[in-house]
Biopython code that builds the backbone (N, CA, C, O; Angstrom):
import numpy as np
from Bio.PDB.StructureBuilder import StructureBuilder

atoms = [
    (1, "UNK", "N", (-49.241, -41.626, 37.952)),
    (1, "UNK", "CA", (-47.877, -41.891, 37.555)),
    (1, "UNK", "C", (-46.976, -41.781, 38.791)),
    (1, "UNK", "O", (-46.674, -40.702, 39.300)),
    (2, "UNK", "N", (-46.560, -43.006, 39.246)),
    (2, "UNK", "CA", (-45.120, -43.078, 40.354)),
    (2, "UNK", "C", (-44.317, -41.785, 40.061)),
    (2, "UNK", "O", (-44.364, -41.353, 38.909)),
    (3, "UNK", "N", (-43.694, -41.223, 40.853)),
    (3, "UNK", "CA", (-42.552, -40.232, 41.045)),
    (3, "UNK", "C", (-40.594, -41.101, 39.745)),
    (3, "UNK", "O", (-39.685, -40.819, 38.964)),
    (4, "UNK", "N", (-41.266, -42.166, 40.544)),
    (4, "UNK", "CA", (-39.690, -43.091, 40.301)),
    (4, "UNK", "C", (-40.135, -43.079, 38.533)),
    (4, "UNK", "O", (-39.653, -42.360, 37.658)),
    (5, "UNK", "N", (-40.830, -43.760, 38.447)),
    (5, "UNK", "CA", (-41.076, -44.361, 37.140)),
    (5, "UNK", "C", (-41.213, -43.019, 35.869)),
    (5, "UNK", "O", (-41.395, -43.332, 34.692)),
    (6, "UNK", "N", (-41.123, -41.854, 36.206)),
    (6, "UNK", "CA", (-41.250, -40.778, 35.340)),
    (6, "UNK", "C", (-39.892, -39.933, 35.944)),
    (6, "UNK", "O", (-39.682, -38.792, 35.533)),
    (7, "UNK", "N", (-38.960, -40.585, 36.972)),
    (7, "UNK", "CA", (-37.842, -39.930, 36.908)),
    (7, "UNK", "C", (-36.944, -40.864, 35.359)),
    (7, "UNK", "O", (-36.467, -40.129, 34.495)),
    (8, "UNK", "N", (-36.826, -42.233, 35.201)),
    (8, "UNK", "CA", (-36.565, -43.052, 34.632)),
    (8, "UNK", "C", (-37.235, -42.751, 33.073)),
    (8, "UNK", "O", (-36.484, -42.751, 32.097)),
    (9, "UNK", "N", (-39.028, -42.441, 32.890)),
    (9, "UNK", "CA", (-39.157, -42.090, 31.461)),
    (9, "UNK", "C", (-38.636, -40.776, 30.649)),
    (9, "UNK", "O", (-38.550, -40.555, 29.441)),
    (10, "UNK", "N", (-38.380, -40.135, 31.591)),
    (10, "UNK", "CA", (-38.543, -38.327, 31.210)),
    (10, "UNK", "C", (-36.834, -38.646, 30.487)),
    (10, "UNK", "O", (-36.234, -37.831, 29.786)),
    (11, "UNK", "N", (-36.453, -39.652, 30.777)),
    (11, "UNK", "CA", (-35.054, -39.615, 30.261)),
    (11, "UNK", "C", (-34.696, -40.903, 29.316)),
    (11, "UNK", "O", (-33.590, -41.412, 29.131)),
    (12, "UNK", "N", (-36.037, -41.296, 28.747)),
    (12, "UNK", "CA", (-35.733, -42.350, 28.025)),
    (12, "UNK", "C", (-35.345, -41.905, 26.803)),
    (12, "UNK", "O", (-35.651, -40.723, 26.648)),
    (13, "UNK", "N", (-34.567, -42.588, 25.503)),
    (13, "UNK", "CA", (-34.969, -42.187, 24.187)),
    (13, "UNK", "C", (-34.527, -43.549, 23.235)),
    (13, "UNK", "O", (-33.598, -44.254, 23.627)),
    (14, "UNK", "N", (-35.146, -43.826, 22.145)),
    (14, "UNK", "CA", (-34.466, -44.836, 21.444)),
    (14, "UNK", "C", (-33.219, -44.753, 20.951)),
    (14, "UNK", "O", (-32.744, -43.738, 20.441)),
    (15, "UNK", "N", (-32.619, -45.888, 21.096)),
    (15, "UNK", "CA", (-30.876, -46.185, 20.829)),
    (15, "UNK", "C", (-30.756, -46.251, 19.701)),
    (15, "UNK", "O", (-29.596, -46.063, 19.334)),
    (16, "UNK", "N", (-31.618, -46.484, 18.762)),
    (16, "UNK", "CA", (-31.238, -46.412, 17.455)),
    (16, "UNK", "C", (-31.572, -45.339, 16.532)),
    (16, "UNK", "O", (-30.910, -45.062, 15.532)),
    (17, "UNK", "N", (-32.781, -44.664, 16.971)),
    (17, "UNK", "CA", (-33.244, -43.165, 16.465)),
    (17, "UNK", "C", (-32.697, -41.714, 17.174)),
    (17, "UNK", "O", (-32.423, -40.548, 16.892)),
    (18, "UNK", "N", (-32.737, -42.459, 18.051)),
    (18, "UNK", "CA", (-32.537, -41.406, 19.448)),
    (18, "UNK", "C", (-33.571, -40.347, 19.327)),
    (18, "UNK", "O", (-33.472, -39.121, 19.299)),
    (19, "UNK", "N", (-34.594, -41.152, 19.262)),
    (19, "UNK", "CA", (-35.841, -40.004, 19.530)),
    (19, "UNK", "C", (-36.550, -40.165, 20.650)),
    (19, "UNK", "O", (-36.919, -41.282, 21.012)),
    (20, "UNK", "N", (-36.832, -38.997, 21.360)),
    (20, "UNK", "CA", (-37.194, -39.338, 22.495)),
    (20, "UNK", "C", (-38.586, -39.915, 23.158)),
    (20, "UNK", "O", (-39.628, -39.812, 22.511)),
    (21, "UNK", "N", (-38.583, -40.507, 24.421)),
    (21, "UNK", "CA", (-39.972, -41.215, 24.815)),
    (21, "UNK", "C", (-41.393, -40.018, 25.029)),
    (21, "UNK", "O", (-41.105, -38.922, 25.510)),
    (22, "UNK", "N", (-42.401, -40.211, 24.773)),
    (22, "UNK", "CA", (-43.485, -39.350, 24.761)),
    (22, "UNK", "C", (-43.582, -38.841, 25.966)),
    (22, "UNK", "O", (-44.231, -37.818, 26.184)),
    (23, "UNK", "N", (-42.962, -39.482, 26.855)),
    (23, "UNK", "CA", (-43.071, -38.638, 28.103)),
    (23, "UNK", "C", (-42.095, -37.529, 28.156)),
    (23, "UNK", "O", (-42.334, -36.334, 28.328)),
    (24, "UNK", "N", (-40.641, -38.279, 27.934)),
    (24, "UNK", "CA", (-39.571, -37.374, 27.704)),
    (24, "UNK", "C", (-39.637, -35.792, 26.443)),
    (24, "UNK", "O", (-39.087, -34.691, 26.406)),
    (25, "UNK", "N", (-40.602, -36.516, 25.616)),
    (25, "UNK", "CA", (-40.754, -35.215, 24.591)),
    (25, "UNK", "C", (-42.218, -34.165, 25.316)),
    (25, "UNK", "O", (-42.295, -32.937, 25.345)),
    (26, "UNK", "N", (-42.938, -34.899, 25.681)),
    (26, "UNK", "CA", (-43.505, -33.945, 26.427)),
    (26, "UNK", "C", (-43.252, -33.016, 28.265)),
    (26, "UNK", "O", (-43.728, -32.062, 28.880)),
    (27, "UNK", "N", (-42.293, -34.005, 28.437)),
    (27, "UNK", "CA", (-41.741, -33.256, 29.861)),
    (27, "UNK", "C", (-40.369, -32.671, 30.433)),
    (27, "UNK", "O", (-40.264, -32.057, 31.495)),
    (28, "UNK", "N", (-39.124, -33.031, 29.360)),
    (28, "UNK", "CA", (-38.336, -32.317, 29.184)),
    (28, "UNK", "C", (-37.791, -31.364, 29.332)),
    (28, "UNK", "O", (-36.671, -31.377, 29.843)),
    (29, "UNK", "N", (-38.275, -30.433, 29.014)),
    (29, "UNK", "CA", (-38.339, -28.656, 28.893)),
    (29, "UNK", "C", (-38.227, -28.407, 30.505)),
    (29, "UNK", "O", (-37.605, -27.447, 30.958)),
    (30, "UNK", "N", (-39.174, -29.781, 31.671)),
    (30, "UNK", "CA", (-39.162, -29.133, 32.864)),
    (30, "UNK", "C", (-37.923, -29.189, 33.569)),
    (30, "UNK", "O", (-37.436, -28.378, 34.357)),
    (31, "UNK", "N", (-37.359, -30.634, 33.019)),
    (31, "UNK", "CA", (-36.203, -31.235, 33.829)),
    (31, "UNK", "C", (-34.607, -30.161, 33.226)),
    (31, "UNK", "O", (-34.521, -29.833, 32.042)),
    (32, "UNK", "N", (-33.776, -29.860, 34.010)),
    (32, "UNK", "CA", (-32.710, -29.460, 33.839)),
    (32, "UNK", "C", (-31.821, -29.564, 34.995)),
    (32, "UNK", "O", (-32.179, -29.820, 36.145)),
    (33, "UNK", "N", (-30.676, -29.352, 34.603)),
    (33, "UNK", "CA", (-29.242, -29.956, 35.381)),
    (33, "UNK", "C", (-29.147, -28.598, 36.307)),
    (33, "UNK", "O", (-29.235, -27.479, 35.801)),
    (34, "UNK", "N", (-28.981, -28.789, 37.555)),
    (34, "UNK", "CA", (-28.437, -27.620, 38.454)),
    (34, "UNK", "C", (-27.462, -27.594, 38.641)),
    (34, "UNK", "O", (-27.023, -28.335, 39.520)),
    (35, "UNK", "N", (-26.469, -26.609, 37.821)),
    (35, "UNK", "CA", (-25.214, -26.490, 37.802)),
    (35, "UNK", "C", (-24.637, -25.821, 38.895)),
    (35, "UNK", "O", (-23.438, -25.616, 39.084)),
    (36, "UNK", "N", (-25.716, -25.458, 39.692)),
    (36, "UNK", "CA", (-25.086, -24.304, 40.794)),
    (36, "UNK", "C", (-25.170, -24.783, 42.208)),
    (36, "UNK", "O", (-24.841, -24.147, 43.209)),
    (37, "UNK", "N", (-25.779, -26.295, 42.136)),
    (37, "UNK", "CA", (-26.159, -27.113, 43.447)),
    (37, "UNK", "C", (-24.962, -28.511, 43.535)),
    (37, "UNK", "O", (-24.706, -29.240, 42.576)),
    (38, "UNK", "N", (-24.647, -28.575, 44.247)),
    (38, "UNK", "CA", (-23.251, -29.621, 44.427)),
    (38, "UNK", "C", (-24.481, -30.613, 45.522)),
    (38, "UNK", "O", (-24.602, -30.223, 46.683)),
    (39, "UNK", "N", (-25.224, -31.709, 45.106)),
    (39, "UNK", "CA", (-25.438, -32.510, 46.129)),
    (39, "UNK", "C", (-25.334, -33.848, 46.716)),
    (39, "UNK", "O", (-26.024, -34.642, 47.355)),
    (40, "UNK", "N", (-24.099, -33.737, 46.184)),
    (40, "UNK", "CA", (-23.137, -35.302, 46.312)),
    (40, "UNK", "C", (-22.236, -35.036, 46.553)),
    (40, "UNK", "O", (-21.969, -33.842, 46.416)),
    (41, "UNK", "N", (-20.755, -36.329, 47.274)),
    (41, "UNK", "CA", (-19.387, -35.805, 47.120)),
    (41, "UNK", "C", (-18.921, -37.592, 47.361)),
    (41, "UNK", "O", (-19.249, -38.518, 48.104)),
    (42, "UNK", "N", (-18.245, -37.417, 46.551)),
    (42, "UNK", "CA", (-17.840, -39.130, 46.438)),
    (42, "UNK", "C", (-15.889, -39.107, 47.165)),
    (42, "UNK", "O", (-14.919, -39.533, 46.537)),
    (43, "UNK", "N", (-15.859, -38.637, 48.239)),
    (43, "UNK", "CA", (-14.236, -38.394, 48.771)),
    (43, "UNK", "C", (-13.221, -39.997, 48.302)),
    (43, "UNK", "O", (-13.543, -41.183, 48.231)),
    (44, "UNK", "N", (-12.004, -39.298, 48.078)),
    (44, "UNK", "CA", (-11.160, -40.746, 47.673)),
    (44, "UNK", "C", (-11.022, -41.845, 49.184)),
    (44, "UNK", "O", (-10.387, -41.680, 50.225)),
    (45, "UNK", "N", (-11.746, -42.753, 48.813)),
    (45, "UNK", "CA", (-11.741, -43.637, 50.595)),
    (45, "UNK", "C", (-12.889, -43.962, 50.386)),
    (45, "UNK", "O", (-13.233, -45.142, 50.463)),
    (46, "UNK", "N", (-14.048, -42.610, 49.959)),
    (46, "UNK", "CA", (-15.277, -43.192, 50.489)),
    (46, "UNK", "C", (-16.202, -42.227, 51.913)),
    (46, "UNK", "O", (-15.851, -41.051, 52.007)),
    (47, "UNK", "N", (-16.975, -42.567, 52.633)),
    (47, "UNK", "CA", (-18.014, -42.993, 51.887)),
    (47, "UNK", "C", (-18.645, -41.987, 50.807)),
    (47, "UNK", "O", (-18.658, -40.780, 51.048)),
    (48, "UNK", "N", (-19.179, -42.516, 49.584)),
    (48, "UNK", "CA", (-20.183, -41.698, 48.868)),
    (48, "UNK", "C", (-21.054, -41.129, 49.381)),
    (48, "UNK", "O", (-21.560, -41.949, 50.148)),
    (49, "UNK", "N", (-21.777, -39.849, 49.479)),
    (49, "UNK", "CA", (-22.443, -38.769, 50.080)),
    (49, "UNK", "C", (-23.368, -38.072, 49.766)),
    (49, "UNK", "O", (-23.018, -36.900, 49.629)),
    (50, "UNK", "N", (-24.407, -38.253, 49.586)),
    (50, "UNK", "CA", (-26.005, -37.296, 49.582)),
    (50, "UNK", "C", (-26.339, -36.767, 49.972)),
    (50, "UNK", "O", (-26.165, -36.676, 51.187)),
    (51, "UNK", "N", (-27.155, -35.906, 49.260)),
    (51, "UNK", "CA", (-28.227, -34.659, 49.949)),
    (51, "UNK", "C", (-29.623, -36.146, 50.463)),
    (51, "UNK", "O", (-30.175, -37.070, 49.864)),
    (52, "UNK", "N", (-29.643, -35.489, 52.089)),
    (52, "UNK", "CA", (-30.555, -36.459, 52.495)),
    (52, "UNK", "C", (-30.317, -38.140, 53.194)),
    (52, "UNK", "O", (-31.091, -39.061, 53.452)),
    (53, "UNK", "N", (-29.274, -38.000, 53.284)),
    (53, "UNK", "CA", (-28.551, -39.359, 53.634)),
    (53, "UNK", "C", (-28.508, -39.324, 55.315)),
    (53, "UNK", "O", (-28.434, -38.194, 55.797)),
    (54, "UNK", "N", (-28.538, -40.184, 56.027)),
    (54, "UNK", "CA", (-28.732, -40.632, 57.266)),
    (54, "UNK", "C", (-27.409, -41.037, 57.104)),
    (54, "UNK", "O", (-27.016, -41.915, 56.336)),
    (55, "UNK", "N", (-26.555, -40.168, 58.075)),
    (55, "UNK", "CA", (-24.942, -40.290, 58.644)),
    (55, "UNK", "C", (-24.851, -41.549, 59.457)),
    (55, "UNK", "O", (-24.065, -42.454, 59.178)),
    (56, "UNK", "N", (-25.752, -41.578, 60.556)),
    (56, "UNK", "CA", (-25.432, -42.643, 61.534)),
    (56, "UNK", "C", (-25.295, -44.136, 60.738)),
    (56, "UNK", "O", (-24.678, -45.037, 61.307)),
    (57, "UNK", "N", (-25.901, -44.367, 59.383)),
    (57, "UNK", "CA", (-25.783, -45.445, 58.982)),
    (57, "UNK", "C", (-24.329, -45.337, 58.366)),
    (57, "UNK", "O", (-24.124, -46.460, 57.905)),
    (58, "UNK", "N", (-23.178, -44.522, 58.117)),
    (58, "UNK", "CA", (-21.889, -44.595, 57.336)),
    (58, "UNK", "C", (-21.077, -43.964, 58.666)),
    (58, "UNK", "O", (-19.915, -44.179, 58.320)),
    (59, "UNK", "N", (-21.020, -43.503, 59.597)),
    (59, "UNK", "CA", (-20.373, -42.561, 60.308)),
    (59, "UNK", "C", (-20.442, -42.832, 61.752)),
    (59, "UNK", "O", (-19.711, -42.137, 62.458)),
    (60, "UNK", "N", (-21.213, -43.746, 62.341)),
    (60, "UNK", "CA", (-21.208, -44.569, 63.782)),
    (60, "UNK", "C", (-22.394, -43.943, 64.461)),
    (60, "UNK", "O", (-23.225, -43.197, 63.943)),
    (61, "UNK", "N", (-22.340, -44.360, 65.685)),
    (61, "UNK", "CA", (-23.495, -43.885, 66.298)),
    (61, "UNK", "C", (-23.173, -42.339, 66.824)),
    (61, "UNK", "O", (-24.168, -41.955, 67.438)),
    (62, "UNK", "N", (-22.419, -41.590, 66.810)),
    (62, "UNK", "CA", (-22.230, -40.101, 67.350)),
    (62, "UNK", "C", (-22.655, -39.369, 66.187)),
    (62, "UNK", "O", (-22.707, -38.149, 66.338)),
    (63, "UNK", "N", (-23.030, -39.915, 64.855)),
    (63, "UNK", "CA", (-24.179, -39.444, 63.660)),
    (63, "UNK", "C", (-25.451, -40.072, 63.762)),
    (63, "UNK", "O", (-26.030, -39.904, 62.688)),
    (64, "UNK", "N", (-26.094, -40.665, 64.493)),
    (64, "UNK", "CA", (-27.072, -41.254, 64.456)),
    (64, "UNK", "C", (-28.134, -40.135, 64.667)),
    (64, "UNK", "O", (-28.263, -39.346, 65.602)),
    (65, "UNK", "N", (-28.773, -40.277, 63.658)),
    (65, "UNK", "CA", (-30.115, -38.859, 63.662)),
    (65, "UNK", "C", (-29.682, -37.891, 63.001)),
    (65, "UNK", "O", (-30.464, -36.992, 62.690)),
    (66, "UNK", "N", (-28.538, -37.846, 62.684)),
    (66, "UNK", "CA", (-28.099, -36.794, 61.663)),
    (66, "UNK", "C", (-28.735, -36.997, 59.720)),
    (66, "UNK", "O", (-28.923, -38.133, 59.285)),
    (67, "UNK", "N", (-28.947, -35.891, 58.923)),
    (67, "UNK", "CA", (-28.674, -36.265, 57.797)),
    (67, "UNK", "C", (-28.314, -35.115, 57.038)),
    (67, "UNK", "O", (-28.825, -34.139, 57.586)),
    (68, "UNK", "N", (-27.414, -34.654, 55.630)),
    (68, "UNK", "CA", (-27.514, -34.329, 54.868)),
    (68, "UNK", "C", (-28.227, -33.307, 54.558)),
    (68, "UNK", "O", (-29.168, -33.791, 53.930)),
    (69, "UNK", "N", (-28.381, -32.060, 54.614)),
    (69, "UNK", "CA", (-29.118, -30.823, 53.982)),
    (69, "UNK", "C", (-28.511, -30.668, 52.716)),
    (69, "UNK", "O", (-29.134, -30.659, 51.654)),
    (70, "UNK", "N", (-26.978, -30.515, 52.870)),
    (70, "UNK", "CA", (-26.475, -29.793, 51.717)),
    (70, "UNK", "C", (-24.501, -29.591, 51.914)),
    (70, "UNK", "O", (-23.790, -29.687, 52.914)),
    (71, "UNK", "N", (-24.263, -29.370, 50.859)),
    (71, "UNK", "CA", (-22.585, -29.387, 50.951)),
    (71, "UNK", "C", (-22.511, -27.699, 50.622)),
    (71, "UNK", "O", (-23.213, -27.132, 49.785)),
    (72, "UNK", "N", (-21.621, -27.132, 51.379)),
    (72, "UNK", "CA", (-21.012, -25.806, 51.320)),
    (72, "UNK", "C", (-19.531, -25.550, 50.562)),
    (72, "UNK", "O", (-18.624, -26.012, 51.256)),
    (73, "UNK", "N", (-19.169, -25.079, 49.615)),
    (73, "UNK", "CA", (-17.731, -25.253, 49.296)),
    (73, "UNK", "C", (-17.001, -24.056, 49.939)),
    (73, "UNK", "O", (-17.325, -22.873, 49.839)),
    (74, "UNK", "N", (-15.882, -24.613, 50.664)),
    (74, "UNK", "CA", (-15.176, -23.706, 51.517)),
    (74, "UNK", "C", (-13.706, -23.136, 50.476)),
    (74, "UNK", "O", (-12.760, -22.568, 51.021)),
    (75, "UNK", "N", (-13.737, -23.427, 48.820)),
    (75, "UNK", "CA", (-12.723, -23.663, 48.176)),
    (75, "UNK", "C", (-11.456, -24.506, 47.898)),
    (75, "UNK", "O", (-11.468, -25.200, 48.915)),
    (76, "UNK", "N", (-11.098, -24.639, 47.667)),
    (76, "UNK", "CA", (-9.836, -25.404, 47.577)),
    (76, "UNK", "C", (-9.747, -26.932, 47.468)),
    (76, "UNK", "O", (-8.918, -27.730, 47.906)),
    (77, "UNK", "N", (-11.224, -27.134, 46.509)),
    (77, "UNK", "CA", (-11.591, -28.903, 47.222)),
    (77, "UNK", "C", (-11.664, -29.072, 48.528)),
    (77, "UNK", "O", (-11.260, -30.114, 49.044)),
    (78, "UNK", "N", (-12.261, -27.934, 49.338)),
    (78, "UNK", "CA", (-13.136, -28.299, 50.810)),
    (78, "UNK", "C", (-13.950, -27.980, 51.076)),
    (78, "UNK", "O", (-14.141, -26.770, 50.959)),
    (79, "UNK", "N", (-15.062, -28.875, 51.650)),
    (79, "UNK", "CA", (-16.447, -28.893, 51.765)),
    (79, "UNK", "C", (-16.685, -29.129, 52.939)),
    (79, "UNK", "O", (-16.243, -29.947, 53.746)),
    (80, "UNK", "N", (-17.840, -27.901, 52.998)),
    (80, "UNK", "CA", (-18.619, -28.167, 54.780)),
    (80, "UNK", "C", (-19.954, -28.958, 54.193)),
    (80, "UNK", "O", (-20.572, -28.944, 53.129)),
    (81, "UNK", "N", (-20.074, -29.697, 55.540)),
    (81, "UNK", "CA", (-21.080, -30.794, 54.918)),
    (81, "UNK", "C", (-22.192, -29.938, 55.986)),
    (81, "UNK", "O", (-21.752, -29.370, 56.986)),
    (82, "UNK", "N", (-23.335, -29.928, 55.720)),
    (82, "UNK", "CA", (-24.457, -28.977, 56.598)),
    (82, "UNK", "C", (-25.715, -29.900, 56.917)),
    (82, "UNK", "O", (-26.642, -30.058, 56.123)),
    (83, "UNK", "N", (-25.639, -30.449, 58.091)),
    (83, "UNK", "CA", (-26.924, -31.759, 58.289)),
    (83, "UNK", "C", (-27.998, -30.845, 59.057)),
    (83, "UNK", "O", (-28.100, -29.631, 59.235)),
    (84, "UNK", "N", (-28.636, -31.794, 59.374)),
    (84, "UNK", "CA", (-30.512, -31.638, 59.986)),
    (84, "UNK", "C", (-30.231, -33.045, 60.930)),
    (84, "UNK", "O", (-29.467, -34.006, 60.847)),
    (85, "UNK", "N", (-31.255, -32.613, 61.835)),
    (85, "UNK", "CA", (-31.982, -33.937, 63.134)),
    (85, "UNK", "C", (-32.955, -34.447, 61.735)),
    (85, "UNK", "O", (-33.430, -33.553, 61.036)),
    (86, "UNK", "N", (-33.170, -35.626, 61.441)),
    (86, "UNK", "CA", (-33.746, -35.985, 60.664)),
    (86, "UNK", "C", (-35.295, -36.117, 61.238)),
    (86, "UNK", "O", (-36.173, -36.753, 60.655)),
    (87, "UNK", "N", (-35.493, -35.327, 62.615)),
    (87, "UNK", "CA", (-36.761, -35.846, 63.335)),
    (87, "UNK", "C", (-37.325, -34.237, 62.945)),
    (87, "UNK", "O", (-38.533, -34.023, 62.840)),
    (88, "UNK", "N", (-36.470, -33.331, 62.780)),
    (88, "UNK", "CA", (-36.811, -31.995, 62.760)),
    (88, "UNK", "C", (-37.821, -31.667, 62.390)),
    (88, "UNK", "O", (-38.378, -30.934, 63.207)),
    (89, "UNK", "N", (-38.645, -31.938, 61.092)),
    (89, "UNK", "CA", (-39.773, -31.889, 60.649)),
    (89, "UNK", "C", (-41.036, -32.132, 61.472)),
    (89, "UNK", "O", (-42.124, -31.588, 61.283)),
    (90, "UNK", "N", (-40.718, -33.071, 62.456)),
    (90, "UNK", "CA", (-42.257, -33.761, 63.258)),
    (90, "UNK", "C", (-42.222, -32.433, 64.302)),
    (90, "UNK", "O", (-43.257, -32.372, 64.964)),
    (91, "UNK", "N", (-41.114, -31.202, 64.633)),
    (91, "UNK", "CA", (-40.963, -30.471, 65.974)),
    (91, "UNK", "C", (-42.636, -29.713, 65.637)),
    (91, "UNK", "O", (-43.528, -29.882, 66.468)),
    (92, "UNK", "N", (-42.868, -28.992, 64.506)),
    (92, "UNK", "CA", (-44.071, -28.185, 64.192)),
    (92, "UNK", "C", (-45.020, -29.314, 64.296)),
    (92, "UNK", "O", (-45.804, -29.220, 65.241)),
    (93, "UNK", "N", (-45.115, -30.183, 63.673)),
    (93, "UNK", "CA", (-46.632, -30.926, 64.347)),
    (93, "UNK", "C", (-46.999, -31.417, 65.405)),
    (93, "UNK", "O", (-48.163, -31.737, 65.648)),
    (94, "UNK", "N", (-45.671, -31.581, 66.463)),
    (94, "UNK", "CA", (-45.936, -32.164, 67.621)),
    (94, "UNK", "C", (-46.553, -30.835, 68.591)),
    (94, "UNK", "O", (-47.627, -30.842, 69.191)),
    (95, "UNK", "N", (-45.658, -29.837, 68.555)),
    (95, "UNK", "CA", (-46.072, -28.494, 68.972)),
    (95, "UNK", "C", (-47.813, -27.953, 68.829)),
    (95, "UNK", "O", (-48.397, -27.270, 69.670)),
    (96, "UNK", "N", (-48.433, -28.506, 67.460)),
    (96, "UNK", "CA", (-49.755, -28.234, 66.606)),
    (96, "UNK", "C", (-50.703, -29.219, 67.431)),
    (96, "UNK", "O", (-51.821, -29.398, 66.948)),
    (97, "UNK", "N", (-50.406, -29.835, 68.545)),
    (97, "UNK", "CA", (-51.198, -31.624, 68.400)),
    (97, "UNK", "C", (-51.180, -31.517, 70.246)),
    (97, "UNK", "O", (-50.491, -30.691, 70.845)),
    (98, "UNK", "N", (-51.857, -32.279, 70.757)),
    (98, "UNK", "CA", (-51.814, -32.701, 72.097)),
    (98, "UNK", "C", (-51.526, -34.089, 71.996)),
    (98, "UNK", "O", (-52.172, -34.935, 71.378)),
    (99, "UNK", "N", (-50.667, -34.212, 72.553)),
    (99, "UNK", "CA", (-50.306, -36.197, 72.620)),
    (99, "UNK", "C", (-50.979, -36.364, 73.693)),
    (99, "UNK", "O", (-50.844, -35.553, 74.609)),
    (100, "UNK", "N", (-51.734, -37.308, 73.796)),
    (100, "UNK", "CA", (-52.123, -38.059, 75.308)),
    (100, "UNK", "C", (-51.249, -38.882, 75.933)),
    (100, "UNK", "O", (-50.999, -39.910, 75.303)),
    (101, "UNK", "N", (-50.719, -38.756, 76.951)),
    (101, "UNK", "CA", (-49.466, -39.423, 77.641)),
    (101, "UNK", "C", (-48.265, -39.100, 77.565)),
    (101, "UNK", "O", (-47.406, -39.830, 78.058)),
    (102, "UNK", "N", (-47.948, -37.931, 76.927)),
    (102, "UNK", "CA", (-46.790, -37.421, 76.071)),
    (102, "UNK", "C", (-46.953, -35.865, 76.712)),
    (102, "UNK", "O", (-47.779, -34.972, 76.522)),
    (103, "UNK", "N", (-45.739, -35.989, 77.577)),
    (103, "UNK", "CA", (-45.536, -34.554, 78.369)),
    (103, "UNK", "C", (-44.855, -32.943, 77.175)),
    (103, "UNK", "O", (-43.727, -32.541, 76.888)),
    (104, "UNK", "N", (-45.836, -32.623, 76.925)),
    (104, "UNK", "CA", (-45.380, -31.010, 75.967)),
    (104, "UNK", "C", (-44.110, -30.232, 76.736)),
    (104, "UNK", "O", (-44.091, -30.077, 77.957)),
    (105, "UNK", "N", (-43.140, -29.805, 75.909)),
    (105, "UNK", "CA", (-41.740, -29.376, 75.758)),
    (105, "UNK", "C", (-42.187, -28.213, 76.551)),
    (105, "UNK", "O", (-41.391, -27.318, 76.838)),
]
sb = StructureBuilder()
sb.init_structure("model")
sb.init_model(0)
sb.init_chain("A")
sb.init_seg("    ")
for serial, (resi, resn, name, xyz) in enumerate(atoms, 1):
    if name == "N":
        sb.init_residue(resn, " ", resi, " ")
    sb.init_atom(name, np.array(xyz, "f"), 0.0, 1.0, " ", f" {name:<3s}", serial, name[0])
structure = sb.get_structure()
């Protein structure tokens, strides 16, 4: 079962019974709303904003390689936006690995 295709069933139900899809009645119980995680922010202007989003594509090239970890609320309707090097992940395997031709940090 695709990831996508059981984000889409787990939330199906009929429109006229409203009973839910066999996937949805059997997987349900797992899915719930995180009321305590903010990971979007849609500002008036724009751009719309994700957890996980690549800045340099909305924000120019002085975001390029940046993305999205997470939004911080500073109160008052203000938000620190908290990114990652989107390469960050490869630093532990490159460290784990000998590249051939590829001078180690």
């Amino acid at each position: 079962m695709h990831i996508e295709w059981f984000k889409e069933e787990v939330h199906k139900y009929d429109r006229e019974t409203y009973k839910p899809s066999d996937i949805s009645e059997k997987y349900r119980s797992l899915v719930y709303p995180d009321m305590n995680t903010i990971n979007m922010v849609d500002p008036s202007g724009g751009p719309y904003m994700t957890s996980h989003m690549d800045l340099g594509d909305y924000l120019g090239e002085e975001f390029e390689g940046r993305s999205i970890r997470s939004f911080e609320s500073l109160g008052d309707d203000n938000w620190k936006i908290i990114t990652y090097d989107k390469y960050e992940h490869l630093a532990d395997y490159r460290g784990s690995i000998e590249l051939e031709g590829y001078e180690q940090d």
